[in-house]
Structure formats: structure tokens, C-alpha cells
C-alpha positions in Angstrom: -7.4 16.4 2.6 -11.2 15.8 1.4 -12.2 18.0 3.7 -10.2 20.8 3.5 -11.2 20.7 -0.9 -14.4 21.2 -0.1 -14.4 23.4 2.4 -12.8 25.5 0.1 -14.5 24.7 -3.2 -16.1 27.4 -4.5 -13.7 30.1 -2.8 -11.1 28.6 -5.0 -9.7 26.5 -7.6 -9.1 23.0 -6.4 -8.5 19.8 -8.8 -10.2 17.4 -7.1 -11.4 15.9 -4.0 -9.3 13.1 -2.6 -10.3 9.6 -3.1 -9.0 6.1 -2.2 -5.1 5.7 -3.3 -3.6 2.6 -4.4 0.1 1.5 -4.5 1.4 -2.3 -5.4 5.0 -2.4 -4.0 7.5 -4.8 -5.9 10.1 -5.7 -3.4 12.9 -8.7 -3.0 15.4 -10.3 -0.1 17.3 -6.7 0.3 14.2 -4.5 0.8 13.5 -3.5 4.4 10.2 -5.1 5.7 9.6 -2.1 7.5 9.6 0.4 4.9 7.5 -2.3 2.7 4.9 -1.9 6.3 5.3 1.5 6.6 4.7 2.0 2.5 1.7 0.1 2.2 -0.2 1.2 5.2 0.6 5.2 4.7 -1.6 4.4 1.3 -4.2 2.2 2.9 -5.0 4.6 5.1 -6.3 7.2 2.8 -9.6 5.3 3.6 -10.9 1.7 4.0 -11.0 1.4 0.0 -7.0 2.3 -0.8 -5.5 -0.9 -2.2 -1.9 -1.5 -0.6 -0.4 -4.5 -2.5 3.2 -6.5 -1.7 4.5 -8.1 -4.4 7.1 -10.7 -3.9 9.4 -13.7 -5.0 10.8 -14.0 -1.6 8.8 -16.0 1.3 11.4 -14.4 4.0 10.3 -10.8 3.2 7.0 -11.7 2.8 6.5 -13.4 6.3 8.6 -10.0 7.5 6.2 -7.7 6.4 3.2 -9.2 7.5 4.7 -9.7 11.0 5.5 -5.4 10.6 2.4 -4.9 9.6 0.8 -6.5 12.5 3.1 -4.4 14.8 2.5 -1.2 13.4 -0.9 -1.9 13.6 -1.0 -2.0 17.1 0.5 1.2 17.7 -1.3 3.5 15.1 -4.7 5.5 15.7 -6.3 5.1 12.6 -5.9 1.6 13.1 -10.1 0.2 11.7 -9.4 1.9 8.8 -6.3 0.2 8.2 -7.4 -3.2 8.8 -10.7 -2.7 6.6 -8.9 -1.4 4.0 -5.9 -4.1 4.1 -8.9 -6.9 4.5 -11.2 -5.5 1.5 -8.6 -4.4 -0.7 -4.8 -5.5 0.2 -3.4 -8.1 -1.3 0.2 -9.9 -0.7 1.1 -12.1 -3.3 4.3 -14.2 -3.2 5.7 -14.9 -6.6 7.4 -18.2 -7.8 10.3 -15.3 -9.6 10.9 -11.6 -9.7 10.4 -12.1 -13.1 7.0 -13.6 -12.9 6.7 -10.8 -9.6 7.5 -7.6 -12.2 5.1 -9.3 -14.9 2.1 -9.4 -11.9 2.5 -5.5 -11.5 2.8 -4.6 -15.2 -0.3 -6.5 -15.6 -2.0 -5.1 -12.1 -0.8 -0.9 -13.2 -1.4 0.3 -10.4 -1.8 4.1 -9.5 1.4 4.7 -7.4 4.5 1.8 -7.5 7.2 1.4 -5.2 9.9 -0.8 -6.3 12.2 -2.1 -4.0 14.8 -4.4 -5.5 18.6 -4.5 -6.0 
């Protein structure tokens, strides 16, 4: 996307380049691991310095994602850039509530939130 701004710029009116993306996903015990996976790494790969954050109370879910996160890993191309962004910049933090979990993203506002709860 970056690329294709600039190439432009000049020709045309564009807003502005792309930078890193963020997104802190709030999820409990009926949220799909893989969707949490897929959700945070299709933000973490808009470059090595994209926060994806998981927020949970539930230590089921959060053992879940990390084991789809590891699997998808495997299998996508722009794999380094995943991993350096996940290791600089992701963050999986496992709540003692959902209330204390919904308090931790108020207080975190980040750019894009997913919430996947009941």
C-alpha cells in the first residue's frame, strides 16, 4: 500500500502513506482461537512495528491462540515479519476477569479493537 501512495503522490491526491497498524483483541471462552490468530497476525504484518495484542480472562483461549499462531506461522510467506513484529511489539496478556480484561484495553486505546466476547 506504501508503495503504491507514493508512486502516485504527486499525480494525485492521497491521505497518507501507510504506516504500522495496531489492533488489541478482547476475546473470552466462546471466541474462535483461530480467528483471534488470523486477526492479530493480518495487523502484524503491516510491518515488523504493527502491535497485535490478545487480551484475555481465559487461560484455555489463550494457550489456543498461541498454539494458532504458531501454526499459521508456518505456513505464511511473510513469515520474518511476523515474528519480529509479534516479538517487538505483540503482547498476550491473560487477565484475572473480563472485567479487569475490558479495563486493560480502555486503558491501552488502541488504533483498531476487535472484541470477541458473548
Amino acid at each position: 500500500v506504501t508503495a503504491a501512495k507514493l508512486y502516485v503522490f504527486g499525480e494525485c491526491g492521497i491521505d497518507l502513506p501507510a504506516g504500522p497498524s495496531e489492533v488489541c483483541v478482547l476475546a473470552d471462552e466462546t471466541a474462535d482461537p483461530r480467528l483471534v490468530a488470523v486477526d492479530l497476525l493480518s495487523q502484524a504484518e503491516h510491518g515488523p512495528d504493527s502491535p497485535a495484542v490478545l487480551v484475555t480472562a481465559d487461560d484455555t483461549l489463550f494457550d489456543r491462540v498461541e498454539q494458532e499462531l504458531s501454526t499459521l506461522l508456518e505456513q505464511l510467506s511473510r513469515r520474518e515479519i511476523l515474528e519480529q513484529a509479534l516479538t517487538d511489539h505483540g503482547m498476550m496478556v491473560l487477565a484475572p476477569d473480563h472485567e479487569e480484561a475490558i479495563r486493560f484495553v480502555d486503558d491501552y486505546a488502541p488504533e483498531h479493537a476487535t472484541i470477541l466476547t458473548a
